[in-house]
PANU-37358 format. One record per atom (N, C-alpha, C): chain; atom name; residue number from 1; residue in one letter; z, x, y. Coordinates in Angstrom, 1 decimal. Atoms other than C-alpha are relative to their C-alpha. Example, Ala and Ser with C-alpha at 12.3 -4.5 7.8 and 13.67 -1.06 7.14 Angstrom:
REM PANU-37358
A | N | 1 | a | 0.0 | 0.9 | -1.2
A | CA | 1 | a | 7.8 | 12.3 | -4.5
A | C | 1 | a | 0.0 | 0.9 | 1.2
A | N | 2 | s | 0.0 | -0.9 | -1.1
A | CA | 2 | s | 7.1 | 13.7 | -1.1
A | C | 2 | s | 0.8 | -0.8 | 1.1
This chain:
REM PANU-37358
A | N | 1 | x | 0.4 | -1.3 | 0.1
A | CA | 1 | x | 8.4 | -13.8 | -0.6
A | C | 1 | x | 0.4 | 0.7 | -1.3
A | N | 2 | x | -0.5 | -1.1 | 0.8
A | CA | 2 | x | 10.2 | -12.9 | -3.7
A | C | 2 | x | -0.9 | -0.2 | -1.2
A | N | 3 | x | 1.2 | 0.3 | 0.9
A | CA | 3 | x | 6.9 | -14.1 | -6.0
A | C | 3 | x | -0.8 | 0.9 | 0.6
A | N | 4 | x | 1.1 | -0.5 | -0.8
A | CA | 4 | x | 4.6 | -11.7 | -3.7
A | C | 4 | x | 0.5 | 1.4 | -1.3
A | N | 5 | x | 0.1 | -1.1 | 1.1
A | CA | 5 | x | 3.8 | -9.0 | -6.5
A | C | 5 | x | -0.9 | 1.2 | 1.2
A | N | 6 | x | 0.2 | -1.2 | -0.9
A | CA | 6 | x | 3.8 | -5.2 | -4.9
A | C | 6 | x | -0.2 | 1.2 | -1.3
A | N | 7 | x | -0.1 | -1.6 | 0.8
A | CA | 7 | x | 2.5 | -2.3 | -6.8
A | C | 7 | x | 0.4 | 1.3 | 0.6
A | N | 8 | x | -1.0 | -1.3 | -0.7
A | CA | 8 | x | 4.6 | 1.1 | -5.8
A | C | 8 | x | -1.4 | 1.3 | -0.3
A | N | 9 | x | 0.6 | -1.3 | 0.4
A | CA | 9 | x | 2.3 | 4.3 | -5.8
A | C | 9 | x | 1.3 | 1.3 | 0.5
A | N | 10 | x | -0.8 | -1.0 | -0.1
A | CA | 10 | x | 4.7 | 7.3 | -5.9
A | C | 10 | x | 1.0 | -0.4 | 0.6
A | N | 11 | x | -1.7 | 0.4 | -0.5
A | CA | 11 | x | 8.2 | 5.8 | -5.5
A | C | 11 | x | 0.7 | 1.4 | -0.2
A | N | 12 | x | -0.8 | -0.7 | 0.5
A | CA | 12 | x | 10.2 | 8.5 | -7.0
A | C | 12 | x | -0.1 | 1.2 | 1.8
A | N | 13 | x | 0.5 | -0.9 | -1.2
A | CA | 13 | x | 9.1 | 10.1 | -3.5
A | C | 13 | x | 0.6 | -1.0 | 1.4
A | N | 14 | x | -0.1 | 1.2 | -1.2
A | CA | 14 | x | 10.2 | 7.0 | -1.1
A | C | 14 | x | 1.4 | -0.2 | 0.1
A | N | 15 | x | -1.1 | 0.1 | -0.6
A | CA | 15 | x | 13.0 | 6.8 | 1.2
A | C | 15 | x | 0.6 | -1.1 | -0.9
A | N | 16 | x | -0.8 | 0.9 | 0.9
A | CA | 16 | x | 16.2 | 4.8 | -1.1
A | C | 16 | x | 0.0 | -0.9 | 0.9
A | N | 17 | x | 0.3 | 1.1 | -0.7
A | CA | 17 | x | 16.2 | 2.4 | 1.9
A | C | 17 | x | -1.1 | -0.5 | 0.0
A | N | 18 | x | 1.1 | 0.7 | 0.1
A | CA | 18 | x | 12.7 | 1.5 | 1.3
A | C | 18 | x | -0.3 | -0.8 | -1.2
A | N | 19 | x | 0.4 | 0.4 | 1.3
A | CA | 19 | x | 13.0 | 1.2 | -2.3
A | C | 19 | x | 1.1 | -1.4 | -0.1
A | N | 20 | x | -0.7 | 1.0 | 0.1
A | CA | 20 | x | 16.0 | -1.0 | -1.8
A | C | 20 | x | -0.2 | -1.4 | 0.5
A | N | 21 | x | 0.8 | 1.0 | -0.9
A | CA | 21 | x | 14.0 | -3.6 | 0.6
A | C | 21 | x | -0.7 | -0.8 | -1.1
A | N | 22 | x | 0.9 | 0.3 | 1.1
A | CA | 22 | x | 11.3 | -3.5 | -1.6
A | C | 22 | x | 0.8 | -1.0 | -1.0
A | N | 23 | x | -0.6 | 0.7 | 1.5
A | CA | 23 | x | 13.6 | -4.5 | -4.9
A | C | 23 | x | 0.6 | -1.1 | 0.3
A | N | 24 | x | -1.1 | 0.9 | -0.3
A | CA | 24 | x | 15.7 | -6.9 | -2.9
A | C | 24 | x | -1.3 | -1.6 | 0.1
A | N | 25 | x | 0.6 | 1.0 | -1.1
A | CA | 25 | x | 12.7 | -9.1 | -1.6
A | C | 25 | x | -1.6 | -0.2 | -0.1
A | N | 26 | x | 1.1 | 0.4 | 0.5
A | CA | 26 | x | 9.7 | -8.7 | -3.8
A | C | 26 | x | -0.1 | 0.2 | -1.4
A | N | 27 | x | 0.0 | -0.4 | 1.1
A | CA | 27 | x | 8.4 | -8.5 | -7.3
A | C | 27 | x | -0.4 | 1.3 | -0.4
A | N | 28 | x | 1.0 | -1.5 | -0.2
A | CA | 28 | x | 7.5 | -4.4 | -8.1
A | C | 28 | x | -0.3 | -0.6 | -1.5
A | N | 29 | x | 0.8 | -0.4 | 1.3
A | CA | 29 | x | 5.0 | -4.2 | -10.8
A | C | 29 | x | -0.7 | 1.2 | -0.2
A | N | 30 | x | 0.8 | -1.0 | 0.4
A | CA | 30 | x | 3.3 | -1.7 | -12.5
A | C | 30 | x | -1.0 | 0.2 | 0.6
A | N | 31 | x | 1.0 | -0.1 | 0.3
A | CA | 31 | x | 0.3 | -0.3 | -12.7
A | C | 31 | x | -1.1 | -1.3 | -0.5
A | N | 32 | x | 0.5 | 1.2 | 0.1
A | CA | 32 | x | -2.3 | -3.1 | -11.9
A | C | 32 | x | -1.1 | 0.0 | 0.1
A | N | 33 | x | 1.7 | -0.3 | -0.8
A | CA | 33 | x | -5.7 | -1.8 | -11.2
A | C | 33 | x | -0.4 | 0.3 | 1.1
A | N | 34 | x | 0.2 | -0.7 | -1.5
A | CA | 34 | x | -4.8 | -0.6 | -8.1
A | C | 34 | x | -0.6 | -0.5 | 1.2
A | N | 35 | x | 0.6 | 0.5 | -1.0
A | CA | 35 | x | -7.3 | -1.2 | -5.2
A | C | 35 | x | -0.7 | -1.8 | -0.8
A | N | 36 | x | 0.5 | 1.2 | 1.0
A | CA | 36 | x | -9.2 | -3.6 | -7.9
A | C | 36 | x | 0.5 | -1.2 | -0.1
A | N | 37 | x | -0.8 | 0.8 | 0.4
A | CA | 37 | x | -5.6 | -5.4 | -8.7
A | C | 37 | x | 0.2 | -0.8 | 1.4
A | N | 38 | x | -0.5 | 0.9 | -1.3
A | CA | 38 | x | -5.0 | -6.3 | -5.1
A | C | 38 | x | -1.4 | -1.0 | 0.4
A | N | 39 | x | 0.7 | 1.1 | -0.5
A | CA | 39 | x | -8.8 | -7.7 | -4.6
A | C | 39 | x | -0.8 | -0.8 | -1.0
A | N | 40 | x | 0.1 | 1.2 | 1.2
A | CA | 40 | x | -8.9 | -9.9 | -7.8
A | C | 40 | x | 1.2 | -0.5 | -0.3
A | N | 41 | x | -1.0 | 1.1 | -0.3
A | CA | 41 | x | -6.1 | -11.1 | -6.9
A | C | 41 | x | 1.8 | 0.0 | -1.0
A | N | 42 | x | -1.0 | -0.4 | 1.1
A | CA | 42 | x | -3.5 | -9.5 | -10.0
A | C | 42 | x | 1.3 | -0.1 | 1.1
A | N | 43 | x | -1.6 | -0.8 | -0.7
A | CA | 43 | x | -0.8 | -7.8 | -7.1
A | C | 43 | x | -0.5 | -1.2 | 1.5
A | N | 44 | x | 0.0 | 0.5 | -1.6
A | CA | 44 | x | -0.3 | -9.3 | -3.4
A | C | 44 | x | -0.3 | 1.4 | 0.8
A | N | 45 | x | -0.1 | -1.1 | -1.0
A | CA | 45 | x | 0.1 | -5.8 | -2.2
A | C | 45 | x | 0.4 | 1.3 | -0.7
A | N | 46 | x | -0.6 | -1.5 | 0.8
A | CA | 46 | x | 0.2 | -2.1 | -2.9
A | C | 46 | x | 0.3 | 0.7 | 1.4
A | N | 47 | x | -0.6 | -1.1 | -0.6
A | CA | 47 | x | 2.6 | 0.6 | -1.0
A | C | 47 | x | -0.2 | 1.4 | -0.4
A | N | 48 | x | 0.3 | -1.5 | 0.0
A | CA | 48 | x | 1.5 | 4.0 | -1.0
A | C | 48 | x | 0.8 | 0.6 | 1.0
A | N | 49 | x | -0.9 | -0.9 | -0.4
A | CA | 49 | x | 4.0 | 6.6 | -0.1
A | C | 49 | x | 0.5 | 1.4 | -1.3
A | N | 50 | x | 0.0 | -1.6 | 0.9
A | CA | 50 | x | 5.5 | 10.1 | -0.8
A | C | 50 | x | -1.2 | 0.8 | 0.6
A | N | 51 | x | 0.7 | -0.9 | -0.1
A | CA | 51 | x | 2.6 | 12.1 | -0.9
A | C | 51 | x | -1.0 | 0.4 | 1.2
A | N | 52 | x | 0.6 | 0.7 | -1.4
A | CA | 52 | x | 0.9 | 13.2 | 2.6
A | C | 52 | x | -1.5 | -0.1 | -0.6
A | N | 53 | x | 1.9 | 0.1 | 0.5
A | CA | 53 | x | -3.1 | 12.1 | 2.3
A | C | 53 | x | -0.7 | -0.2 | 1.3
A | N | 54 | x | 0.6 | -0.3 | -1.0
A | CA | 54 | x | -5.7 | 13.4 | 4.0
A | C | 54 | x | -0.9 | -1.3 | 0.6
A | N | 55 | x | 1.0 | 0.6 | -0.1
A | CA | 55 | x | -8.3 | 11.3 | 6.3
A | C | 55 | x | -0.8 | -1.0 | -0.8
A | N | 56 | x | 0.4 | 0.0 | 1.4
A | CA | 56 | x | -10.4 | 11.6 | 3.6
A | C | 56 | x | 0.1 | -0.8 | -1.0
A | N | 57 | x | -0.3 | 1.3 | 1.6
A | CA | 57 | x | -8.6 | 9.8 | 0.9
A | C | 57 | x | 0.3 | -1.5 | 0.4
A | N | 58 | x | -0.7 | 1.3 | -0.7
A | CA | 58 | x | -7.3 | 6.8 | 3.2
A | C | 58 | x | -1.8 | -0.6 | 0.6
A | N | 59 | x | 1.0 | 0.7 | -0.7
A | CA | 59 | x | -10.9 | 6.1 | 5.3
A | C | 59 | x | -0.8 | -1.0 | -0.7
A | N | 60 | x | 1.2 | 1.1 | 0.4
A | CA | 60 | x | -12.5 | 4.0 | 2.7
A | C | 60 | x | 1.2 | -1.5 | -0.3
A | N | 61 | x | -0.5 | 1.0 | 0.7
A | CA | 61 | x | -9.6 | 2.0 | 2.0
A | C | 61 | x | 0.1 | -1.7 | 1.1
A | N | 62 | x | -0.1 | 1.8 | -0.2
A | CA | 62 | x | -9.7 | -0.6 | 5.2
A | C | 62 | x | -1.3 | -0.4 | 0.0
A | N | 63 | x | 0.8 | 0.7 | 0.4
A | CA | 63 | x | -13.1 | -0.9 | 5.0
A | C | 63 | x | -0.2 | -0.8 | -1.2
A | N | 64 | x | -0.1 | -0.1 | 0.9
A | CA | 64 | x | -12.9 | -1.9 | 1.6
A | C | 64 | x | 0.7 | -1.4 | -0.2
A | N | 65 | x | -0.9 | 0.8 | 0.1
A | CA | 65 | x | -10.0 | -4.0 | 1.5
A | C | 65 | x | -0.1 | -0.8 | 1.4
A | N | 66 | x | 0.5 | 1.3 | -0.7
A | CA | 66 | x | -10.8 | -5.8 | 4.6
A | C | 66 | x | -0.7 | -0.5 | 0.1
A | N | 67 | x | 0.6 | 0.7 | 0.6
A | CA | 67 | x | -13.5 | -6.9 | 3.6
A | C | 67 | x | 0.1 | -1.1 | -0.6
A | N | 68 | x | -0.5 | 1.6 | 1.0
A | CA | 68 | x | -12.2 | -9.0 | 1.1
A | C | 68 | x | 1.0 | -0.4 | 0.4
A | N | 69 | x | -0.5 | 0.8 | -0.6
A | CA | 69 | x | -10.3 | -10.2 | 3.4
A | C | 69 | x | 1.8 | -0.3 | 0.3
A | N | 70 | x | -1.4 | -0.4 | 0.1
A | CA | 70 | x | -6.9 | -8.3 | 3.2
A | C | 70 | x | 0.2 | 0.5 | 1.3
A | N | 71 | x | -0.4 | -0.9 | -0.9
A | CA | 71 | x | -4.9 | -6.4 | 5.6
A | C | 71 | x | 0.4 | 1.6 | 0.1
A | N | 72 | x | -0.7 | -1.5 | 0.5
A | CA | 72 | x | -4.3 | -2.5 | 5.6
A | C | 72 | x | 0.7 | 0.1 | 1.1
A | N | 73 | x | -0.7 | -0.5 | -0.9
A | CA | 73 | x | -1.8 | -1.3 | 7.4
A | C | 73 | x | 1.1 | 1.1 | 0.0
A | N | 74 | x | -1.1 | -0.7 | 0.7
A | CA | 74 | x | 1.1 | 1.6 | 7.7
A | C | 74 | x | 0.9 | -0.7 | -0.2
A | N | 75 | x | -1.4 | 0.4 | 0.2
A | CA | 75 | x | 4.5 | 1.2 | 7.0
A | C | 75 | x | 0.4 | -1.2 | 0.9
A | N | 76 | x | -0.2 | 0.5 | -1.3
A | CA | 76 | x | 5.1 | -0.3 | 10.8
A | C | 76 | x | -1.1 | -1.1 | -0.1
A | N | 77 | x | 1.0 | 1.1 | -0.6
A | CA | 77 | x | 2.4 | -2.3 | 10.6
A | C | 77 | x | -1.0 | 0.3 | 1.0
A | N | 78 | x | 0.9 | 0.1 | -1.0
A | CA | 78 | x | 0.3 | -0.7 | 12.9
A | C | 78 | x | -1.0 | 0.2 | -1.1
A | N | 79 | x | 0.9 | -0.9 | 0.7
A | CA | 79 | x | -3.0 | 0.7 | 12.2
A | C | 79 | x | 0.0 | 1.4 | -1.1
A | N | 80 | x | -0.5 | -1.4 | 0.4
A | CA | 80 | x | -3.3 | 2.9 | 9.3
A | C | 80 | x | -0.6 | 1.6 | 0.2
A | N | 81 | x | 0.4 | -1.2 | -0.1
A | CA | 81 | x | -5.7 | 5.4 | 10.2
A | C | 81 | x | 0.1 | 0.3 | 1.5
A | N | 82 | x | 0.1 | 0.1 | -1.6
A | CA | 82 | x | -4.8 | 5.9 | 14.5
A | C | 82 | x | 0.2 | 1.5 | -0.4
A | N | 83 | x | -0.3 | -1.2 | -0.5
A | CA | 83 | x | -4.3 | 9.2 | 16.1
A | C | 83 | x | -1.3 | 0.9 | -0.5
A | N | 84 | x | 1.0 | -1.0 | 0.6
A | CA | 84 | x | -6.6 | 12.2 | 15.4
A | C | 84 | x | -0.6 | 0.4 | -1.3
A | N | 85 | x | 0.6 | -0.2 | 1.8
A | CA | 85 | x | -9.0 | 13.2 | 12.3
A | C | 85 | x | 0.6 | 1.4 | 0.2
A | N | 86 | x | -0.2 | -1.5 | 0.2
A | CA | 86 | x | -7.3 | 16.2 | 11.0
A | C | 86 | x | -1.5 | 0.7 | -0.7
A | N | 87 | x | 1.1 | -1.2 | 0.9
A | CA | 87 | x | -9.8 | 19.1 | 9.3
A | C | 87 | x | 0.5 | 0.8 | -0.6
């Protein structure tokens, strides 16, 4: 696991126990191309945290990324978009 490359979106925002997991147990890299970097293969994985995001900005991403044959998910692992559509 500690070659599995993770790109961070808004750390400076993410619980110190999360960041300390993260650093102990994978590679953080930069800025990689983002959705792009994870399905051409640059990152293994991107964590998004910190900032809340609506419906809206999240619903295209498991389409998208499962497709090519990734996994989205939240933090826990469950599903990331469950519970109610806010408005």
């Amino acid at each position: 696991m500690a070659d599995t490359r993770v790109q961070m979106v808004n750390p400076s925002r993410w619980p110190s126990d999360l960041l300390t997991i993260l650093h102990l147990n994978v590679n953080i890299t930069g800025y990689l191309g983002g959705i792009t970097g994870l399905l051409i293969g640059l990152i293994d994985a991107i964590v998004i945290g910190g900032t809340e995001q609506g419906y809206e900005d999240l619903a295209p991403l498991p389409v998208i990324v499962e497709e090519a044959g990734c996994v989205v998910t939240d933090l826990d692992g469950g599903p990331l978009l469950s519970g109610p559509v806010r408005r």
